[in-house]
Residue, then its C-alpha position, 0 to 999 in steps of 0.5 A: x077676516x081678522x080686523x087690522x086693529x088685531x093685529x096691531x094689539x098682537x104686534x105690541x105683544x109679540x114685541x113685549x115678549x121679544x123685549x122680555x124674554x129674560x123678565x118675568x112677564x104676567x098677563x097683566x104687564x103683557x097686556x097694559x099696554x093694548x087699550x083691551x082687557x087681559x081677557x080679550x087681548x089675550x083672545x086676539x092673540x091666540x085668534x090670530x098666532x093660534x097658539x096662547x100668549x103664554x105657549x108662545x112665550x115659552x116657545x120663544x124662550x126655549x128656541x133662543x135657550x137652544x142657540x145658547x145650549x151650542x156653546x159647550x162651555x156654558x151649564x144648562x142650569x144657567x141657561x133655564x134661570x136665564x130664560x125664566x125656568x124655575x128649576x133644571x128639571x123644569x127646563x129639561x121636560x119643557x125643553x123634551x117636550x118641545x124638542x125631542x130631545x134633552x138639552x144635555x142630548x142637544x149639546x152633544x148631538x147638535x142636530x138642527x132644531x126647527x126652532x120658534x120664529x116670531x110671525x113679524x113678516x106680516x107688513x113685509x109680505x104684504x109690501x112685497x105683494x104689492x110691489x113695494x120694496x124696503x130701501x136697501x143698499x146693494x150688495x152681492x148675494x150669493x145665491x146657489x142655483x140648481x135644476x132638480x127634477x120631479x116624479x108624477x105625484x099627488x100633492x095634499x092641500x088646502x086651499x084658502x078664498x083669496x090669499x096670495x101671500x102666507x098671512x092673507x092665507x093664514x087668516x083664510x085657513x087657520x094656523x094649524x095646516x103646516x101641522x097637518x101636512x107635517x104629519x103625513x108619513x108617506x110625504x115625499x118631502x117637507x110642506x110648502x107654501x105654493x102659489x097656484x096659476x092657471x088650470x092649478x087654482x080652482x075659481x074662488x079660492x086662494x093663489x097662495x096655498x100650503x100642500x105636501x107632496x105624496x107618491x102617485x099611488x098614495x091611498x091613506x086618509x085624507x085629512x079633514x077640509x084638504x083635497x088632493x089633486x095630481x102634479x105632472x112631472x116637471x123641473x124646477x129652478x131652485x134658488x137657496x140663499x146663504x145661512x141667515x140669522x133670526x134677525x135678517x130673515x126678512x133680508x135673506x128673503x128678499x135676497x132671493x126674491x130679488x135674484x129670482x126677480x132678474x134671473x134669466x133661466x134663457x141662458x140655461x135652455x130653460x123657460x119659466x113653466x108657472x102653469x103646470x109646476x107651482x112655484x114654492x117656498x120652503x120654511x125659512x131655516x137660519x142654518x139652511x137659507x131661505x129656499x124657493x123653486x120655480x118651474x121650468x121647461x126646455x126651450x124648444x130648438x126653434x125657440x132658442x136660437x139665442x142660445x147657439x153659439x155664433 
Protein backbone atom coordinates (compact mmCIF):
# COMPACT_ATOMS: atom_id res chain seq x y z
CA UNK A 1 0.00 0.00 0.00
CA UNK A 2 1.45 3.40 -1.31
CA UNK A 3 1.62 5.74 1.81
CA UNK A 4 -0.39 9.26 1.72
CA UNK A 5 2.59 11.22 2.27
CA UNK A 6 3.72 9.86 -1.37
CA UNK A 7 1.20 10.84 -3.07
CA UNK A 8 1.41 14.36 -1.77
CA UNK A 9 5.09 14.57 -2.75
CA UNK A 10 4.22 13.21 -6.42
CA UNK A 11 1.10 15.96 -6.62
CA UNK A 12 3.46 18.82 -5.87
CA UNK A 13 5.58 17.49 -8.80
CA UNK A 14 2.96 16.48 -10.98
CA UNK A 15 1.88 20.22 -10.57
CA UNK A 16 5.41 21.84 -10.98
CA UNK A 17 5.65 19.92 -14.33
CA UNK A 18 2.24 21.15 -15.45
CA UNK A 19 3.39 25.13 -14.21
CA UNK A 20 6.25 24.28 -16.44
CA UNK A 21 6.02 22.95 -19.13
CA UNK A 22 7.58 25.67 -21.22
CA UNK A 23 10.60 26.07 -18.51
CA UNK A 24 13.33 24.38 -18.46
CA UNK A 25 13.15 21.91 -15.37
CA UNK A 26 16.04 20.02 -13.60
CA UNK A 27 15.65 17.51 -10.96
CA UNK A 28 16.78 19.92 -8.59
CA UNK A 29 14.28 22.62 -9.19
CA UNK A 30 11.62 19.80 -9.54
CA UNK A 31 12.19 18.27 -6.26
CA UNK A 32 13.32 21.44 -3.77
CA UNK A 33 10.11 21.76 -2.85
CA UNK A 34 9.08 17.83 -1.53
CA UNK A 35 11.07 17.97 2.10
CA UNK A 36 13.14 14.59 0.21
CA UNK A 37 16.24 14.20 -1.57
CA UNK A 38 16.19 14.24 -5.40
CA UNK A 39 16.80 10.61 -5.31
CA UNK A 40 14.02 9.73 -3.23
CA UNK A 41 11.19 11.85 -4.48
CA UNK A 42 12.19 11.01 -7.63
CA UNK A 43 11.64 7.18 -6.50
CA UNK A 44 8.16 7.99 -5.03
CA UNK A 45 7.53 9.36 -8.01
CA UNK A 46 7.99 6.42 -10.49
CA UNK A 47 6.78 4.24 -7.72
CA UNK A 48 3.41 5.57 -7.87
CA UNK A 49 2.86 7.10 -11.65
CA UNK A 50 5.17 3.99 -12.93
CA UNK A 51 6.83 5.98 -15.66
CA UNK A 52 10.12 8.75 -14.46
CA UNK A 53 9.59 12.07 -13.76
CA UNK A 54 11.51 12.92 -16.73
CA UNK A 55 9.48 10.26 -18.96
CA UNK A 56 6.60 12.03 -17.60
CA UNK A 57 7.44 15.38 -18.42
CA UNK A 58 8.38 14.59 -21.99
CA UNK A 59 5.12 12.94 -22.44
CA UNK A 60 3.17 16.11 -21.02
CA UNK A 61 5.15 18.01 -23.40
CA UNK A 62 4.67 16.27 -26.37
CA UNK A 63 0.64 15.22 -25.89
CA UNK A 64 0.30 19.42 -25.45
CA UNK A 65 2.77 20.11 -28.47
CA UNK A 66 0.19 17.83 -30.52
CA UNK A 67 -2.72 20.15 -29.61
CA UNK A 68 -0.64 23.24 -31.08
CA UNK A 69 0.51 20.91 -34.16
CA UNK A 70 -3.69 21.26 -35.10
CA UNK A 71 -3.13 24.79 -35.90
CA UNK A 72 -1.86 24.38 -39.74
CA UNK A 73 -0.67 27.89 -39.78
CA UNK A 74 2.12 27.52 -37.02
CA UNK A 75 5.87 25.71 -37.73
CA UNK A 76 6.65 22.66 -36.13
CA UNK A 77 10.11 24.40 -35.25
CA UNK A 78 8.34 26.90 -33.06
CA UNK A 79 6.28 24.48 -31.59
CA UNK A 80 9.60 22.06 -30.30
CA UNK A 81 11.46 25.48 -28.80
CA UNK A 82 8.03 26.25 -27.22
CA UNK A 83 8.03 22.75 -25.27
CA UNK A 84 11.93 22.77 -24.54
CA UNK A 85 13.24 20.64 -27.63
CA UNK A 86 16.39 21.49 -28.50
CA UNK A 87 16.33 21.02 -32.23
CA UNK A 88 13.52 19.97 -35.27
CA UNK A 89 14.98 16.84 -35.41
CA UNK A 90 15.03 16.28 -31.68
CA UNK A 91 11.31 17.01 -31.37
CA UNK A 92 10.60 14.88 -34.51
CA UNK A 93 12.01 11.40 -33.25
CA UNK A 94 10.71 12.15 -29.59
CA UNK A 95 7.31 13.15 -31.33
CA UNK A 96 7.74 9.58 -33.75
CA UNK A 97 8.35 7.69 -30.91
CA UNK A 98 5.70 8.73 -28.88
CA UNK A 99 3.16 9.00 -31.60
CA UNK A 100 3.53 6.84 -34.40
CA UNK A 101 3.79 9.36 -36.40
CA UNK A 102 5.87 12.62 -37.54
CA UNK A 103 4.26 15.97 -36.50
CA UNK A 104 4.54 16.93 -40.33
CA UNK A 105 2.29 13.36 -40.70
CA UNK A 106 0.25 14.50 -37.78
CA UNK A 107 -0.84 18.07 -39.28
CA UNK A 108 -1.63 16.48 -42.44
CA UNK A 109 -3.73 13.40 -41.38
CA UNK A 110 -4.92 14.76 -37.96
CA UNK A 111 -5.76 11.36 -36.63
CA UNK A 112 -6.85 11.29 -33.10
CA UNK A 113 -3.95 10.80 -30.85
CA UNK A 114 -4.16 9.00 -27.38
CA UNK A 115 -2.54 11.91 -25.83
CA UNK A 116 -0.85 12.19 -22.02
CA UNK A 117 -3.21 12.83 -19.15
CA UNK A 118 -1.86 13.75 -15.83
CA UNK A 119 -3.20 11.29 -13.10
CA UNK A 120 -5.11 14.39 -10.96
CA UNK A 121 -8.39 12.26 -10.04
CA UNK A 122 -7.00 10.65 -7.27
CA UNK A 123 -9.06 12.94 -4.64
CA UNK A 124 -11.82 12.86 -7.00
CA UNK A 125 -12.30 9.49 -7.38
CA UNK A 126 -11.98 8.55 -3.96
CA UNK A 127 -14.60 11.46 -3.13
CA UNK A 128 -17.23 10.21 -5.40
CA UNK A 129 -16.54 6.31 -3.89
CA UNK A 130 -17.38 7.82 -0.94
CA UNK A 131 -20.40 9.64 -2.13
CA UNK A 132 -19.22 12.73 -1.66
CA UNK A 133 -19.85 15.10 -4.21
CA UNK A 134 -18.08 18.74 -5.56
CA UNK A 135 -20.25 21.71 -5.21
CA UNK A 136 -21.36 22.46 -8.82
CA UNK A 137 -23.95 24.72 -10.36
CA UNK A 138 -26.86 22.85 -12.54
CA UNK A 139 -26.46 22.67 -15.79
CA UNK A 140 -28.17 20.34 -18.70
CA UNK A 141 -25.89 18.04 -20.09
CA UNK A 142 -26.43 16.33 -23.05
CA UNK A 143 -25.65 12.70 -22.69
CA UNK A 144 -26.21 10.17 -25.85
CA UNK A 145 -27.95 6.99 -24.61
CA UNK A 146 -27.91 3.62 -26.64
CA UNK A 147 -28.32 -0.24 -26.14
CA UNK A 148 -25.54 -2.09 -27.68
CA UNK A 149 -25.69 -5.88 -27.52
CA UNK A 150 -22.78 -8.26 -26.51
CA UNK A 151 -21.59 -11.76 -28.22
CA UNK A 152 -20.81 -14.72 -25.52
CA UNK A 153 -17.11 -14.04 -25.01
CA UNK A 154 -14.08 -14.26 -22.69
CA UNK A 155 -12.69 -11.37 -20.92
CA UNK A 156 -8.79 -11.07 -19.93
CA UNK A 157 -8.03 -9.50 -16.33
CA UNK A 158 -6.27 -8.86 -13.38
CA UNK A 159 -7.83 -8.59 -10.44
CA UNK A 160 -6.51 -6.56 -7.83
CA UNK A 161 -7.34 -7.21 -3.44
CA UNK A 162 -9.73 -4.68 -2.45
CA UNK A 163 -9.85 -1.70 -4.96
CA UNK A 164 -12.86 -0.16 -5.99
CA UNK A 165 -12.09 2.70 -7.91
CA UNK A 166 -9.19 3.08 -10.58
CA UNK A 167 -6.27 4.63 -8.14
CA UNK A 168 -6.97 2.07 -5.26
CA UNK A 169 -6.47 -0.61 -8.17
CA UNK A 170 -3.66 1.21 -9.29
CA UNK A 171 -1.92 0.78 -6.25
CA UNK A 172 -2.85 -3.00 -5.72
CA UNK A 173 -1.97 -4.13 -9.63
CA UNK A 174 0.56 -1.67 -10.72
CA UNK A 175 0.65 0.77 -13.46
CA UNK A 176 1.51 -1.44 -16.45
CA UNK A 177 -1.77 -3.60 -16.93
CA UNK A 178 -3.64 -1.12 -19.42
CA UNK A 179 -0.33 -1.87 -21.58
CA UNK A 180 -0.74 -5.39 -21.29
CA UNK A 181 -4.31 -5.60 -22.10
CA UNK A 182 -3.76 -2.94 -25.04
CA UNK A 183 -1.40 -5.29 -26.83
CA UNK A 184 -3.47 -8.28 -27.19
CA UNK A 185 -4.50 -8.74 -30.89
CA UNK A 186 -7.55 -10.76 -31.20
CA UNK A 187 -9.22 -8.29 -28.39
CA UNK A 188 -12.77 -7.50 -29.72
CA UNK A 189 -12.34 -3.74 -28.44
CA UNK A 190 -10.28 -1.09 -26.35
CA UNK A 191 -9.67 -2.32 -22.32
CA UNK A 192 -11.89 -1.31 -19.49
CA UNK A 193 -11.85 -0.32 -16.37
CA UNK A 194 -15.06 -2.85 -14.49
CA UNK A 195 -16.32 -2.83 -11.48
CA UNK A 196 -17.34 -6.94 -10.53
CA UNK A 197 -20.55 -7.95 -8.60
CA UNK A 198 -21.80 -10.98 -7.24
CA UNK A 199 -20.73 -14.45 -9.06
CA UNK A 200 -18.16 -12.24 -11.19
CA UNK A 201 -15.90 -10.86 -8.06
CA UNK A 202 -13.80 -13.56 -6.77
CA UNK A 203 -13.80 -13.64 -2.47
CA UNK A 204 -10.66 -11.58 -1.46
CA UNK A 205 -10.03 -9.59 -4.33
CA UNK A 206 -10.92 -6.17 -5.79
CA UNK A 207 -14.64 -4.89 -7.30
CA UNK A 208 -12.61 -2.62 -9.61
CA UNK A 209 -10.53 -4.39 -12.31
CA UNK A 210 -9.10 -3.56 -15.75
CA UNK A 211 -9.78 -6.52 -18.49
CA UNK A 212 -10.26 -6.70 -22.35
CA UNK A 213 -12.68 -8.65 -24.04
CA UNK A 214 -11.38 -11.62 -26.63
CA UNK A 215 -13.88 -14.16 -28.75
CA UNK A 216 -15.01 -17.14 -26.95
CA UNK A 217 -12.82 -19.63 -28.86
CA UNK A 218 -9.84 -17.37 -27.92
CA UNK A 219 -6.54 -20.02 -27.24
CA UNK A 220 -3.41 -17.47 -27.37
CA UNK A 221 -1.25 -16.99 -24.33
CA UNK A 222 -2.36 -15.55 -21.41
CA UNK A 223 -0.46 -13.05 -20.13
CA UNK A 224 1.62 -13.39 -16.84
CA UNK A 225 -0.69 -12.97 -13.26
CA UNK A 226 -4.23 -12.22 -15.68
CA UNK A 227 -6.91 -14.95 -15.49
CA UNK A 228 -9.38 -15.23 -17.96
CA UNK A 229 -13.02 -16.17 -17.24
CA UNK A 230 -16.33 -16.35 -19.29
CA UNK A 231 -18.89 -13.34 -19.96
CA UNK A 232 -22.43 -14.50 -21.00
CA UNK A 233 -24.26 -12.40 -23.58
CA UNK A 234 -25.79 -9.53 -22.37
CA UNK A 235 -27.06 -5.78 -23.43
CA UNK A 236 -25.58 -2.75 -22.24
CA UNK A 237 -27.12 0.82 -21.53
CA UNK A 238 -24.31 3.14 -22.81
CA UNK A 239 -23.86 6.70 -21.49
CA UNK A 240 -21.29 9.24 -23.70
CA UNK A 241 -20.93 12.57 -22.67
CA UNK A 242 -20.36 15.50 -25.30
CA UNK A 243 -16.32 16.14 -26.16
CA UNK A 244 -14.29 17.65 -23.27
CA UNK A 245 -11.25 19.61 -22.84
CA UNK A 246 -8.25 18.24 -20.76
CA UNK A 247 -9.20 20.74 -18.10
CA UNK A 248 -12.86 19.59 -17.45
CA UNK A 249 -12.19 16.06 -17.52
CA UNK A 250 -13.24 15.48 -14.00
CA UNK A 251 -16.50 17.62 -14.77
CA UNK A 252 -17.29 15.59 -17.93
CA UNK A 253 -17.09 12.51 -15.66
CA UNK A 254 -19.10 13.40 -13.12
CA UNK A 255 -21.58 14.61 -15.81
CA UNK A 256 -22.33 11.20 -16.67
CA UNK A 257 -22.19 9.85 -13.52
CA UNK A 258 -24.63 12.09 -12.29
CA UNK A 259 -27.23 11.16 -15.50
CA UNK A 260 -26.43 7.46 -15.25
CA UNK A 261 -27.11 8.13 -11.12
CA UNK A 262 -31.01 9.30 -11.77
CA UNK A 263 -31.59 7.33 -14.91
CA UNK A 264 -34.17 5.19 -15.20
CA UNK A 265 -33.68 2.44 -17.76
CA UNK A 266 -37.91 1.23 -16.71
CA UNK A 267 -38.99 3.61 -19.49
CA UNK A 268 -37.01 1.82 -21.91
CA UNK A 269 -38.47 -1.94 -20.95
CA UNK A 270 -35.14 -2.39 -19.51
CA UNK A 271 -33.72 -3.16 -15.71
CA UNK A 272 -30.05 -2.83 -14.60
CA UNK A 273 -28.42 -6.47 -14.68
CA UNK A 274 -24.86 -5.64 -12.61
CA UNK A 275 -24.53 -9.35 -11.59
CA UNK A 276 -24.05 -11.09 -15.01
CA UNK A 277 -22.92 -8.02 -17.30
CA UNK A 278 -20.14 -5.66 -15.20
CA UNK A 279 -20.51 -2.25 -15.65
CA UNK A 280 -17.52 -0.17 -17.65
CA UNK A 281 -15.83 2.80 -18.35
CA UNK A 282 -13.69 3.34 -21.11
CA UNK A 283 -10.33 5.98 -21.08
CA UNK A 284 -11.60 9.37 -20.74
CA UNK A 285 -10.75 10.80 -24.42
CA UNK A 286 -11.45 14.76 -24.86
CA UNK A 287 -12.31 14.26 -28.62
CA UNK A 288 -14.69 11.28 -27.87
CA UNK A 289 -16.48 12.09 -24.34
CA UNK A 290 -16.01 10.22 -21.43
CA UNK A 291 -18.00 6.61 -21.80
CA UNK A 292 -19.52 4.16 -19.48
CA UNK A 293 -22.09 0.90 -19.87
CA UNK A 294 -24.21 -0.93 -17.63
CA UNK A 295 -26.04 -3.83 -17.80
CA UNK A 296 -29.34 -4.35 -18.64
CA UNK A 297 -32.06 -7.00 -18.96
CA UNK A 298 -35.68 -6.99 -20.66
CA UNK A 299 -38.31 -6.43 -18.24
CA UNK A 300 -40.44 -9.68 -18.07
CA UNK A 301 -44.16 -8.88 -19.27
CA UNK A 302 -45.27 -9.55 -15.79
CA UNK A 303 -43.19 -7.08 -14.43
CA UNK A 304 -43.73 -4.14 -16.65
CA UNK A 305 -47.08 -3.18 -16.52
CA UNK A 306 -46.00 0.07 -16.01
CA UNK A 307 -45.08 0.42 -19.17
CA UNK A 308 -48.40 -0.26 -20.92
CA UNK A 309 -50.28 2.30 -22.28
CA UNK A 310 -53.47 3.05 -20.42
Amino acid sequence: MIRWDKFKVVSYMQQYIEDNLNNEITLKMLTSGTGYSMYYAQRMFAEVTGVTPFEYLRRRRLSEASKKLLNSNIRIIDVAFEFVFDSHEGFTRAFSREFGLTPSEFMKSRPALECFMPDFMRDYYSNRQKGTKKMKEKRLTPVFIQIIERPLRKIILKRGTKAEHYFAYCEEAGCDVWNVLSSIPEALMEPMGLWLEGTLRVEGTSKYVQGVEVPFDWSGELPNGFEIMDLDASSYMVFQGPEFSDEDFERAIEDVWDVMADYKPEIQGYEWNDLSAPRFQLQPMGYRGYIEGRGVKKISSSNNSILKPL
